[in-house]
VMD Tcl script that draws the C-alpha trace (Angstrom):
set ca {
  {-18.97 19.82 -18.79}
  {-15.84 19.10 -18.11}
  {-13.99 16.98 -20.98}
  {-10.37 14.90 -20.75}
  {-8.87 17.47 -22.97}
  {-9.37 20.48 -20.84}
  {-8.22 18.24 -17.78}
  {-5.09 17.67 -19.52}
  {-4.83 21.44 -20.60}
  {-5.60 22.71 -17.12}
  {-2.94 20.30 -15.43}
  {-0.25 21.28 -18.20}
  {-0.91 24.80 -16.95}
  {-0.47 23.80 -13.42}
  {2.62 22.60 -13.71}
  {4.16 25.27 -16.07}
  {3.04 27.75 -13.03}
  {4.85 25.78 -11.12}
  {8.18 25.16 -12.87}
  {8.42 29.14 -13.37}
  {7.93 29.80 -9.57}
  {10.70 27.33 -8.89}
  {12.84 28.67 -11.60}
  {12.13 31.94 -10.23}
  {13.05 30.78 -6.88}
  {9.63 31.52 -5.32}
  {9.14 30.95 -1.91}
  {5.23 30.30 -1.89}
  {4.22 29.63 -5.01}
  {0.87 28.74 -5.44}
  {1.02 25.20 -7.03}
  {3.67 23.43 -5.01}
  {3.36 19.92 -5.21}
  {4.48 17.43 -1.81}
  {7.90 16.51 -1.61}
  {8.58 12.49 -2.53}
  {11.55 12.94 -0.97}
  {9.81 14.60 1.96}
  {7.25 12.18 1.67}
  {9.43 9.37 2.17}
  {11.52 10.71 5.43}
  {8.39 11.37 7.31}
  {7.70 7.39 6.55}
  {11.08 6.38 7.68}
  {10.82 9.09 10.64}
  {7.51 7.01 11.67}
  {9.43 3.82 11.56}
  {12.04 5.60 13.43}
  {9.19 6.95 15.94}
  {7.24 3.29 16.73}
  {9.96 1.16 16.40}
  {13.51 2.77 18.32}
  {15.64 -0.36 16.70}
  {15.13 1.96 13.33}
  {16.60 4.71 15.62}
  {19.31 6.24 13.52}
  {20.74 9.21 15.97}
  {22.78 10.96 13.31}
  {19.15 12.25 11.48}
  {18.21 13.63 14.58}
  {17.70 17.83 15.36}
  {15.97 17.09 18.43}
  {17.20 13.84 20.76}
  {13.78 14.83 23.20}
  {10.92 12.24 22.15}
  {8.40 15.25 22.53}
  {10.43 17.30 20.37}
  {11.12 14.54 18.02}
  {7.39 13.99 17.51}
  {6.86 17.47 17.12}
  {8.90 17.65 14.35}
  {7.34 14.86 12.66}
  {4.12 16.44 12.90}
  {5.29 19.55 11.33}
  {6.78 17.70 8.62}
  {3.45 16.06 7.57}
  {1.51 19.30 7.88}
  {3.80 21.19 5.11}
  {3.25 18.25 2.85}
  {-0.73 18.49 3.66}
  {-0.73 21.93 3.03}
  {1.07 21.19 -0.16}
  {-1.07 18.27 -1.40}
  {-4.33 20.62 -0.47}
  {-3.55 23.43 -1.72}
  {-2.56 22.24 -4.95}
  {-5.63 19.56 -5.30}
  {-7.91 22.63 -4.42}
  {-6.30 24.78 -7.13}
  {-6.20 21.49 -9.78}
  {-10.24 21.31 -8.91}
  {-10.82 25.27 -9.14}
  {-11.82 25.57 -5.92}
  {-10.78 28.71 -3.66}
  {-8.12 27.83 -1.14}
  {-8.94 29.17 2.51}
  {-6.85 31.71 4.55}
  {-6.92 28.76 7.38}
  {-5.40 26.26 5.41}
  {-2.00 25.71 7.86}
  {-4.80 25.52 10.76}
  {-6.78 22.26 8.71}
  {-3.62 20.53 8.45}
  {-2.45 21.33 12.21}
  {-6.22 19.95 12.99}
  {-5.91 16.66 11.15}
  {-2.64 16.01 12.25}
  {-4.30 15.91 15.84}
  {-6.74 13.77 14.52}
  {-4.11 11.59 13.51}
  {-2.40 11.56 16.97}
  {-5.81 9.86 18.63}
  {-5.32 7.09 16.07}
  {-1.70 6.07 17.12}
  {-2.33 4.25 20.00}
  {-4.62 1.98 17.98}
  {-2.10 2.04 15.17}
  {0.72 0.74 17.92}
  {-1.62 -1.92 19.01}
  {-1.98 -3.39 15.21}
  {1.43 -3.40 14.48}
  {2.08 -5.11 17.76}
  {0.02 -7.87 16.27}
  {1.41 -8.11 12.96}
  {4.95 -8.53 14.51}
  {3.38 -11.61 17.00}
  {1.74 -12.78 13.99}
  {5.06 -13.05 11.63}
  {6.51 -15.19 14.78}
  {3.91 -17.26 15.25}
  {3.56 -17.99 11.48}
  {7.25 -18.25 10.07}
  {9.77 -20.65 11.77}
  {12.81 -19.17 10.91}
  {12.06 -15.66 12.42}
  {14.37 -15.84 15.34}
  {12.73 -13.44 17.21}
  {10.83 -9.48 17.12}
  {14.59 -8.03 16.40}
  {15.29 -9.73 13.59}
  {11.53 -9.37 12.13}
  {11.76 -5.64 12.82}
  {15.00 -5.39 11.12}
  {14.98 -7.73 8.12}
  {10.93 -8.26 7.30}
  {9.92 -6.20 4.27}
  {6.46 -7.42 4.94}
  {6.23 -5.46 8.22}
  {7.49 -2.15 6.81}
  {5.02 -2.55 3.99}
  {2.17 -3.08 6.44}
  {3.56 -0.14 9.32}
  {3.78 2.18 6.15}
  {-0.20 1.53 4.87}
  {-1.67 1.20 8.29}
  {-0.63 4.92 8.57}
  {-1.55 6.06 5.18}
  {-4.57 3.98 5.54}
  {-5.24 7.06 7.89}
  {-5.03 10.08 5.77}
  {-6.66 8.26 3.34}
  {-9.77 8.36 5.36}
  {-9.50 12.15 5.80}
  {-9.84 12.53 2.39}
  {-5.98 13.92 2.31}
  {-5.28 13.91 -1.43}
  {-2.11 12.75 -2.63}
  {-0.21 11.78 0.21}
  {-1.79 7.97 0.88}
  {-0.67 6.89 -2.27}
  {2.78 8.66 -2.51}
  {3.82 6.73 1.18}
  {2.26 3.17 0.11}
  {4.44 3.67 -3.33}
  {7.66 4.59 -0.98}
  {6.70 1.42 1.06}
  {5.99 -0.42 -2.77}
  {9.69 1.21 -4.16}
  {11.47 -0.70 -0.78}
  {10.08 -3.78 -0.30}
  {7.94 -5.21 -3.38}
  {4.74 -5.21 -1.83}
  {2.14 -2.59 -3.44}
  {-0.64 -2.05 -0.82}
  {-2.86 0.43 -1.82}
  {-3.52 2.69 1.34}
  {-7.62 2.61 0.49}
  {-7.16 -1.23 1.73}
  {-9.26 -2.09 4.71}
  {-6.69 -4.70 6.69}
  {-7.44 -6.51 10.40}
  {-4.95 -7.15 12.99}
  {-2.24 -10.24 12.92}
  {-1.19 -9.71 9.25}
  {1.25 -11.59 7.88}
  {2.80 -11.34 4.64}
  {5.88 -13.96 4.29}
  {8.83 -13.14 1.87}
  {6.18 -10.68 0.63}
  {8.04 -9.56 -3.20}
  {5.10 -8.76 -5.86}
  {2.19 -9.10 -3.74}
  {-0.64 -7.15 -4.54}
  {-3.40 -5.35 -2.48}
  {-6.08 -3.10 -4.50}
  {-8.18 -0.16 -3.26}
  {-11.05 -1.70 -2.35}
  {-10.18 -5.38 -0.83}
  {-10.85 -5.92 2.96}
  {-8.51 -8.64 4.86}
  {-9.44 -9.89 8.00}
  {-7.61 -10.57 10.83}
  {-5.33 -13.19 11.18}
  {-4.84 -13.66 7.33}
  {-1.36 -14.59 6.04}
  {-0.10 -13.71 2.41}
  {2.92 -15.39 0.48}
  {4.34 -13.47 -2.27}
  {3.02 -13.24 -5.82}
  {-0.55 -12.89 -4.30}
  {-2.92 -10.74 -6.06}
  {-6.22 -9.32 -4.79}
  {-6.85 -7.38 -7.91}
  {-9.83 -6.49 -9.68}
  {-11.40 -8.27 -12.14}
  {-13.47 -5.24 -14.11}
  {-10.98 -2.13 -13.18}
  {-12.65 0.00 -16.08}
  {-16.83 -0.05 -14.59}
  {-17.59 3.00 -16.95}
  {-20.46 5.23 -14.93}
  {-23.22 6.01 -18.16}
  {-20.86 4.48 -20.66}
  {-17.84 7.33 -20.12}
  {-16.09 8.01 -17.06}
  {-14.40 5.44 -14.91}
  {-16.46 5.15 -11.22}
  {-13.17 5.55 -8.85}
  {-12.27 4.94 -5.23}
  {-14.78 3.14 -2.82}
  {-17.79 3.84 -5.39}
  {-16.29 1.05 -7.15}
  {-16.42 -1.96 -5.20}
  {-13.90 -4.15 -7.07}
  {-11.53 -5.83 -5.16}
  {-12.59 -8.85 -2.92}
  {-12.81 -9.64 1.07}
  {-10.61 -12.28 2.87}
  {-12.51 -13.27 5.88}
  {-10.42 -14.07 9.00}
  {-8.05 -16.75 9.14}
  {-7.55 -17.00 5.62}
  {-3.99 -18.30 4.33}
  {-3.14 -17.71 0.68}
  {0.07 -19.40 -0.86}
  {2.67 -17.87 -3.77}
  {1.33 -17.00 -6.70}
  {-2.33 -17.01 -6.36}
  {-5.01 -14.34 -7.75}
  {-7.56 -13.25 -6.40}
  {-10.27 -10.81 -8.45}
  {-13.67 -9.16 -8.43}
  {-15.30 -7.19 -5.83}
  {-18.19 -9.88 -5.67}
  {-15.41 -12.72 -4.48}
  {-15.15 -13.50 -1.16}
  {-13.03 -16.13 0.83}
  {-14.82 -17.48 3.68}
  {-13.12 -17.51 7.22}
  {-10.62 -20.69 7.83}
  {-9.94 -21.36 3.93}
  {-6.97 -22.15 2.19}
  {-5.89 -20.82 -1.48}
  {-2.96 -22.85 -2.73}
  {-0.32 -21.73 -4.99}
  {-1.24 -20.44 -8.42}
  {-5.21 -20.59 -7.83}
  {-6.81 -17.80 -10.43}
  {-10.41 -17.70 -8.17}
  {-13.03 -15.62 -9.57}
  {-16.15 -16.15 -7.19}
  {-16.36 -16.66 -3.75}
  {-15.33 -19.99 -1.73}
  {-17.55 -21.01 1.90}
  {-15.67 -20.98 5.32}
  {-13.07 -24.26 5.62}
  {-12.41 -24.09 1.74}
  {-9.39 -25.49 0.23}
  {-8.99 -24.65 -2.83}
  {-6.09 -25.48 -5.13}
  {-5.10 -26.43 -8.67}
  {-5.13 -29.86 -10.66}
  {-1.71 -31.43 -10.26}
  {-0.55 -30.87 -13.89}
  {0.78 -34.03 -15.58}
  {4.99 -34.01 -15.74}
  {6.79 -34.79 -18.40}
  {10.14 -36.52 -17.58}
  {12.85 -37.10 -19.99}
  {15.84 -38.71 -19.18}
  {18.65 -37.38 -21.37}
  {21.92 -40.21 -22.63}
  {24.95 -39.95 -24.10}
  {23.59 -40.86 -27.28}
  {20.80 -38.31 -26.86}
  {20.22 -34.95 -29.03}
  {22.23 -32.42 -26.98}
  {19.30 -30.17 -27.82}
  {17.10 -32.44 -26.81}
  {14.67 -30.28 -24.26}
  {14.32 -27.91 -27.20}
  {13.48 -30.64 -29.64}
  {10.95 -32.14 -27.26}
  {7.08 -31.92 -27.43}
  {7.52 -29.79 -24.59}
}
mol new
graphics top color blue
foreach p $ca { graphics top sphere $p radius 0.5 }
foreach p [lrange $ca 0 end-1] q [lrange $ca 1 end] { graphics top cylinder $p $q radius 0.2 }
display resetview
């Protein structure tokens, strides 16, 4: 059996292999890790790729489309290689000779999902017009919406999350997290016409599913409410096992601030959450839910008053 301590021991040695090889100036070594830098220019190359107003000709080898997108493929099978090669050797598992060829083969995979891909994002961009009055128009929400990079960025990791690509999906949702605020995990299930408004510590776990035609303001959590489910009292059940994050159903708006946990909750089609809700169990279709109005406090401060008056108040 396998304890924490020899997982730690084993990755320790990893990583010592691989510092030498670098030192040593090795061109193959055995445990390279992906690139986060490489990482995140293949994510800004696939902005550059869907939408052209990212265009920025100065990074460009190759000024033929064809060639352009052959490059990015290439890019993203080195870093699968990488991240499978090294997860293979981190697991003790032989690597196979036809390694390059797996990579090649799910990058083609990927390819059949663009055109679906396209088609989301197209809806997300209608969807931030329709929903926010002072988008001018799709230039200015390409250029200036953090929200839609956020979403462009997961809908695409989403992907190679699904083929079981190890460490990739997470590293280009945290590039997306690093630039814009908004930490999607790419395991999240999301439907078309997603809208996430000013979008700056919004939170999406592993395991939530959002409909379509939901909108998000920022500060919303869908977290989990037990994150450390223990499988026979030791280890932590991980990934989709672990049902822990809830479901938005469609047409769902949720306003600044609001949380909410558990992979039991789910918020019926049509509802609204209002600002600061903490919901813990699920609400019917048509729900509005929202908090107590607190009760205000208002003291008028006078010449004659304290001048630390706020800080001597029963507030």
């Amino acid at each position: 059996m396998t304890t924490p301590n020899n997982d730690l021991r084993t990755l320790a040695r990893e990583f010592r292999l691989a510092l030498e090889a670098r030192l040593t100036d090795a061109s193959m070594w055995e445990y390279r890790l992906p690139s986060k830098d490489e990482v995140a220019a293949f994510c800004r190359a696939y902005l550059d790729a869907l939408f052209p107003l990212y265009f920025s000709k100065e990074e460009v080898k190759n000024p033929d489309a064809a060639g352009f997108l052959a490059q990015l493929d290439l890019r993203l099978a080195e870093q699968i290689v990488y991240a499978m090669r090294f997860d293979l050797n981190c697991c003790g598992k032989p690597v196979p000779a036809n390694l390059s060829e797996t990579a090649s083969h799910l990058v083609e995979t990927l390819h059949e999902k663009l055109p679906r891909l396209a088609q989301l994002l197209g809806t997300d961009l209608q969807a931030a017009l329709k929903n926010d009055p002072a988008a001018s128009g799709y230039e200015e929400i390409l250029l200036s919406y953090p929200g839609v990079e956020a979403i462009t960025v997961q809908r695409l990791a989403h992907e190679l999350y699904l083929l079981k690509i190890p460490y990739l999906p997470r590293m280009m949702t945290e590039v997306g997290h690093s630039r814009t605020g908004i930490d999607i995990h790419p395991g999240a299930t999301i439907g078309e016409s997603f809208f996430i408004d000013h979008g700056t510590g919004v939170v999406i776990g592993e395991t939530a599913t959002v409909g379509n035609h939901v909108t998000l303001y920022h500060g919303v959590t869908l977290g989990a409410f037990n994150p450390t489910s223990r499988r026979d009292g030791a280890e932590l059940v991980r990934g989709l096992e672990n049902k822990r994050h809830p479901d938005i159903e469609d047409h769902v708006t949720i306003y600044p601030g609001a949380t909410i946990l558990g992979g039991d909750t789910r918020v019926g089609h049509h509802s609204v959450i209002g600002g600061n809700v903490w919901l813990t169990r699920s609400v019917a279709p048509y729900s509005r839910v929202t908090v107590k109005d607190p009760e205000l406090l208002i003291r008028n401060k006078t010449p004659d008053s304290d001048k630390d008056w706020f800080l001597g108040s029963s507030i």
